[in-house]
C-alpha positions in Angstrom: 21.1 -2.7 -4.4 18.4 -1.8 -1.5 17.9 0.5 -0.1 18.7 3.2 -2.6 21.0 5.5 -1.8 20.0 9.1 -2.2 22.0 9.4 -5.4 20.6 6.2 -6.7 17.2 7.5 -6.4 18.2 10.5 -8.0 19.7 8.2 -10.8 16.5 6.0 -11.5 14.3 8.9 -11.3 15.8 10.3 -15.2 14.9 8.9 -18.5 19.0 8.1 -19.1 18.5 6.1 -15.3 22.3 7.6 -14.8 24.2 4.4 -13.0 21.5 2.0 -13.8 21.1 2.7 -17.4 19.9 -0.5 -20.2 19.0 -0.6 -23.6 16.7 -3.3 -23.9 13.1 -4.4 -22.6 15.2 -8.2 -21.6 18.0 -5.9 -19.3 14.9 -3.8 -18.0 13.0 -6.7 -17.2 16.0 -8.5 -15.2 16.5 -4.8 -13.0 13.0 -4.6 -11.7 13.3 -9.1 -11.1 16.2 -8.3 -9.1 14.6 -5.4 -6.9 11.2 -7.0 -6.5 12.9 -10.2 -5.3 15.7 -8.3 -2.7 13.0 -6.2 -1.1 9.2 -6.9 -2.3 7.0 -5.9 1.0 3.1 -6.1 0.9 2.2 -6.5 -3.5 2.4 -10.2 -4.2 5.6 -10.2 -6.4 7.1 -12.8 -4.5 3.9 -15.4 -4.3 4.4 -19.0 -5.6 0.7 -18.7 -6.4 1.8 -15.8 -9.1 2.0 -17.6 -12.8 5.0 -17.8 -14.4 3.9 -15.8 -17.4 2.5 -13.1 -15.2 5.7 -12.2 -12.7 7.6 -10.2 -14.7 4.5 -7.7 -15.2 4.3 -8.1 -11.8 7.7 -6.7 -11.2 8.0 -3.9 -13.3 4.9 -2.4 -11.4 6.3 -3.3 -7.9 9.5 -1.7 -8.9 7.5 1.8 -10.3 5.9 1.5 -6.6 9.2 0.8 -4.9 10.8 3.4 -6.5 8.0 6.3 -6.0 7.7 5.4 -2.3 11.5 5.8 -1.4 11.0 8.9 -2.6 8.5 10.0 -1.1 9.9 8.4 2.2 13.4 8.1 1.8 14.7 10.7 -0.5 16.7 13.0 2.1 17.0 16.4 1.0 16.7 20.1 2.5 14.8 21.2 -0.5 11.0 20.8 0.3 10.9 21.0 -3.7 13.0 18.3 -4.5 10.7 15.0 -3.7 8.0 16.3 -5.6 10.4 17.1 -8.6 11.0 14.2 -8.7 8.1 12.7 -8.2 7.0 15.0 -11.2 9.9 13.2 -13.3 8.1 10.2 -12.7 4.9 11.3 -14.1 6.5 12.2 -17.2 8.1 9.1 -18.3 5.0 8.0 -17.5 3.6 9.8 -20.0 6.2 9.9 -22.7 5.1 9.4 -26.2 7.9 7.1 -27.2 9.3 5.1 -23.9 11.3 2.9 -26.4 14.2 5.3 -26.2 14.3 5.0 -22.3 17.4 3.9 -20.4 15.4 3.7 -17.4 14.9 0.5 -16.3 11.7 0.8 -14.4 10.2 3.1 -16.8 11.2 0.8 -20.4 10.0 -2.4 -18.3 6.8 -0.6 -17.1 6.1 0.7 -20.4 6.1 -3.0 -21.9 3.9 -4.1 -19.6 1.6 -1.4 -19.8 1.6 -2.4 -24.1 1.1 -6.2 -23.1 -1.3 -5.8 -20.4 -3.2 -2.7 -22.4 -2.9 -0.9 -19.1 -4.2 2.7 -19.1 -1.9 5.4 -17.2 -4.4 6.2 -14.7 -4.0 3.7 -11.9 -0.2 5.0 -12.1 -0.9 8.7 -12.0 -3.5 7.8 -8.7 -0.1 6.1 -7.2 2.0 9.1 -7.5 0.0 11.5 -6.2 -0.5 9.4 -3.2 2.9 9.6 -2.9 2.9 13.9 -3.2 0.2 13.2 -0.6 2.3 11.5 1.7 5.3 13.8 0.6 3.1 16.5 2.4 1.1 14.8 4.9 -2.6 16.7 6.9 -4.6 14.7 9.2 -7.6 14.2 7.4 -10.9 16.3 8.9 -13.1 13.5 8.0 -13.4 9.5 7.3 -14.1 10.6 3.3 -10.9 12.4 3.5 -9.2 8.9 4.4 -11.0 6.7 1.5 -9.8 9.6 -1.0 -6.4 9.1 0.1 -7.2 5.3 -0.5 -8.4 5.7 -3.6 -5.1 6.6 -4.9 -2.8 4.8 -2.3 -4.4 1.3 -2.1 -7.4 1.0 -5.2 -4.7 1.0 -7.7 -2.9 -1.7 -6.7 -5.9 -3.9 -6.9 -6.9 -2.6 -9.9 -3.5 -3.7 -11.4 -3.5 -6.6 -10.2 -6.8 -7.7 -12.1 -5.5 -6.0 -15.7 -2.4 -8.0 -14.9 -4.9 -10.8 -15.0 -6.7 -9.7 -18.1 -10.0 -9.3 -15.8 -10.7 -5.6 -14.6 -14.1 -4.7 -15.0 -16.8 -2.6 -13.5 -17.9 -5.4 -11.7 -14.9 -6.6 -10.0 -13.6 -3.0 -9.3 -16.0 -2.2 -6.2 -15.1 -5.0 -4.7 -11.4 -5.0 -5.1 -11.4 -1.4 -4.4 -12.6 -2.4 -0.5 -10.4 -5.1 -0.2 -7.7 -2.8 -1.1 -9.1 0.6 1.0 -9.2 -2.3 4.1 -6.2 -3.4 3.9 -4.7 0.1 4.0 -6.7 1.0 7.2 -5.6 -2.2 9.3 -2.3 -1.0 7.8 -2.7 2.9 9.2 -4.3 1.0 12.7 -1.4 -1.7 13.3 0.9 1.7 12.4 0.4 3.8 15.6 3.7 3.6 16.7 5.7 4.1 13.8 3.5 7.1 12.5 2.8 9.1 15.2 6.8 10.1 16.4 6.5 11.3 12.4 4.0 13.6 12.9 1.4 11.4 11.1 -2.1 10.7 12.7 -4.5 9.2 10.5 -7.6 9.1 12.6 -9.5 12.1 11.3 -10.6 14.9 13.4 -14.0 14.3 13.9 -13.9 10.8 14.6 -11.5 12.1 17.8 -14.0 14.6 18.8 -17.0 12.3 18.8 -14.7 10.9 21.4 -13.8 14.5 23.2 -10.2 13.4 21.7 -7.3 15.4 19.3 -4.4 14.8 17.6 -2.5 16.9 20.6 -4.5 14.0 22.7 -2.8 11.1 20.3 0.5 12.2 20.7 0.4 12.6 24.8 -0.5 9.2 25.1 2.3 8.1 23.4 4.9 10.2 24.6 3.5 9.5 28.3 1.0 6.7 28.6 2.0 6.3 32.3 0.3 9.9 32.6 -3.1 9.0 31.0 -5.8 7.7 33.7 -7.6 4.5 33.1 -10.5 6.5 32.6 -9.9 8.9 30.0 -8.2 4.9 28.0 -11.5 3.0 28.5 -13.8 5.8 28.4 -12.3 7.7 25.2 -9.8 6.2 23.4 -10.9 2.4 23.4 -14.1 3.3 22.1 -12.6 5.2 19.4 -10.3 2.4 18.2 -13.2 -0.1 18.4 -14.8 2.3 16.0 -11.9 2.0 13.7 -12.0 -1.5 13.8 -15.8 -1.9 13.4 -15.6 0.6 10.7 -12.4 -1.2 9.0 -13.6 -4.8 9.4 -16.7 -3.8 6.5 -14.5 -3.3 3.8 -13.1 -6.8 4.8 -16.9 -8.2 4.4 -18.1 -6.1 1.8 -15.0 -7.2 -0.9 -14.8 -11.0 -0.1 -17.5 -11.0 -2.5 -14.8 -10.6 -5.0 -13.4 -13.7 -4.5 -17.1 -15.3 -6.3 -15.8 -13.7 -9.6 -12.5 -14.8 -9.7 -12.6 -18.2 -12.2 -8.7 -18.4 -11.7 -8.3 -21.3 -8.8 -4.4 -19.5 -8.0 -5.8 -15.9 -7.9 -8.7 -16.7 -5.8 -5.9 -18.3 -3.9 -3.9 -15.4 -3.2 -7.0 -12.9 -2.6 -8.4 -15.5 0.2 -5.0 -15.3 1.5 -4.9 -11.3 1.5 -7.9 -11.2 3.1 -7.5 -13.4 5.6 -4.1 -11.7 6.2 -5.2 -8.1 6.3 -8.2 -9.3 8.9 -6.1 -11.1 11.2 -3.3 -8.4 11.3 -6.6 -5.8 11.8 -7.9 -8.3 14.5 -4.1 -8.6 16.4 -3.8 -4.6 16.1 -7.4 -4.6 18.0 -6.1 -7.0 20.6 -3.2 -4.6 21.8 -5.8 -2.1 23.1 -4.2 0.9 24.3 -0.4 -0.4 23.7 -1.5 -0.2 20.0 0.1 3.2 20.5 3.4 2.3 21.6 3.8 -1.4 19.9 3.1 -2.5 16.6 1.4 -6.3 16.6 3.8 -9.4 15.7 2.3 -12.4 13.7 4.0 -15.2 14.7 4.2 -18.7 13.1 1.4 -19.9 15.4 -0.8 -16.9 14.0 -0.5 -18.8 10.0 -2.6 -21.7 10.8 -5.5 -19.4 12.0 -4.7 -17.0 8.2 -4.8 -20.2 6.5 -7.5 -21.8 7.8 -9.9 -18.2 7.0 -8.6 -18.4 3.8 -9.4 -22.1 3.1 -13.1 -20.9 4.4 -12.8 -17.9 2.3 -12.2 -19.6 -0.6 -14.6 -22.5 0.1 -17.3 -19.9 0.5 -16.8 -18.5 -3.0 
């Protein structure tokens, strides 16, 4: 089934879902099982610590997310139009008054979790225009500029998770909001590599020219680090990525306090675990120094007794 072809995503982007049409919340359900489980990435869909009760929900919204990001990222098509057309179909089944006639089977089994779960459409809308943002990527000017971007690429998530849980609230949202906006930046650090030869640079300007650095700068040392003296690495750009790190590792700190809230022994689980895993990928990204730009870091087997053992402290501490 993965990855979709371009005429599959075309397909499961209509209300009909063309190829991969069904005509019940069961057959809907058993679709977005089937693609969480071939191809789940970061969200926790495929966690033992996940209830039983609670995986399907967790499905249907992995499967909206799946589905919105190969489009953003994977749709091919000469028509700078088409992505956010269909990104645009999205939003409207999204919002359709009655999603019990749907054929889709993201869209009928996202719409039954969003009845169960009493989950507003906001947290969905945020995610899709994330995805139009990435669609139509600008290095951001300033760090703010980043956190928006966050705010609709990373916050959601979290916030799902906990109205998965029945326990969103204005307490707990601050705090999963930073665990979610640090995640994403150790995500964009560890990234370099991949991004850059895309065009994307997500350090913002100004942090580069606190630094007497530039995008133009980024790229040069990636295409030709041999070229770049030791200098202009320990003088400009190490200092800039400790920066990131420094700046990152706070959101880390600053949302472990979520984990105090959490009653739920298998939740609090799974959150010391992303925590622990987000900081030690941040922490391995750090490590690389300057070949951050032209390697992305590798946790190893050896590296899970060192996220475990955070966790286990993580947890203990809450």
């Amino acid at each position: 089934m993965l990855p979709f072809s371009n005429e599959e995503l075309l397909d499961v982007s209509t209300e009909d879902g063309g190829q991969f049409a069904i005509h019940s919340d069961e057959e809907a359900f058993a679709f977005c099982a089937n693609l969480a489980k071939a191809h789940y990435e970061n969200f926790p869909v495929g966690s033992l610590l996940i209830p039983r009760h609670l995986q399907a929900h967790f499905y249907s919204v992995y499967a909206f997310s799946r589905l919105a990001d190969d489009i953003a990222d994977e749709l091919h098509t000469t028509d700078a139009h088409e992505k956010l057309a269909a990104l645009e179909r999205l939003e409207q089944m999204l919002l359709l008054d009655n999603p019990n006639t749907l054929q889709n089977p993201i869209f009928r089994a996202l719409h039954a979790t969003m009845r169960e779960k009493a989950i507003p459409t906001l947290p969905f809308q945020k995610l899709l225009q994330a995805f139009r943002m990435d669609s139509e990527f600008h290095q951001a000017t300033r760090w703010e500029e980043l956190e928006y971007y966050c705010q609709h690429s990373a916050n959601p998530v979290g916030e799902l998770v906990l109205r998965i849980y029945g326990i969103y609230s204005p307490t707990l949202a601050p705090l999963s909001d930073a665990v979610c906006t640090g995640l994403q930046f150790a995500n964009f650090w560890q990234d370099f590599s991949r991004d850059i030869p895309h065009g994307r640079i997500f350090i913002p300007q100004n942090i580069l020219e606190e630094f007497g650095l530039n995008a133009e700068d980024i790229r040069r040392f990636h295409a030709a680090p041999e070229t770049i003296s030791t200098k202009i690495i320990e003088n400009q750009f190490l200092p800039c990525f400790q920066l990131l790190f420094h700046k990152t590792k706070l959101y880390f700190a600053n949302g472990s306090a979520l984990l105090s809230h959490i009653a739920d022994t298998r939740l609090r689980a799974e959150l010391a675990l992303t925590i622990s895993g987000g900081e030690t990928v941040l922490e391995a990204a750090y490590s690389l120094g300057f070949r951050i730009l032209h390697e992305r870091p590798k946790l190893s087997k050896r590296t899970f007794p060192r996220v475990l053992w955070r966790a286990v402290r993580l947890f203990g501490a809450s």
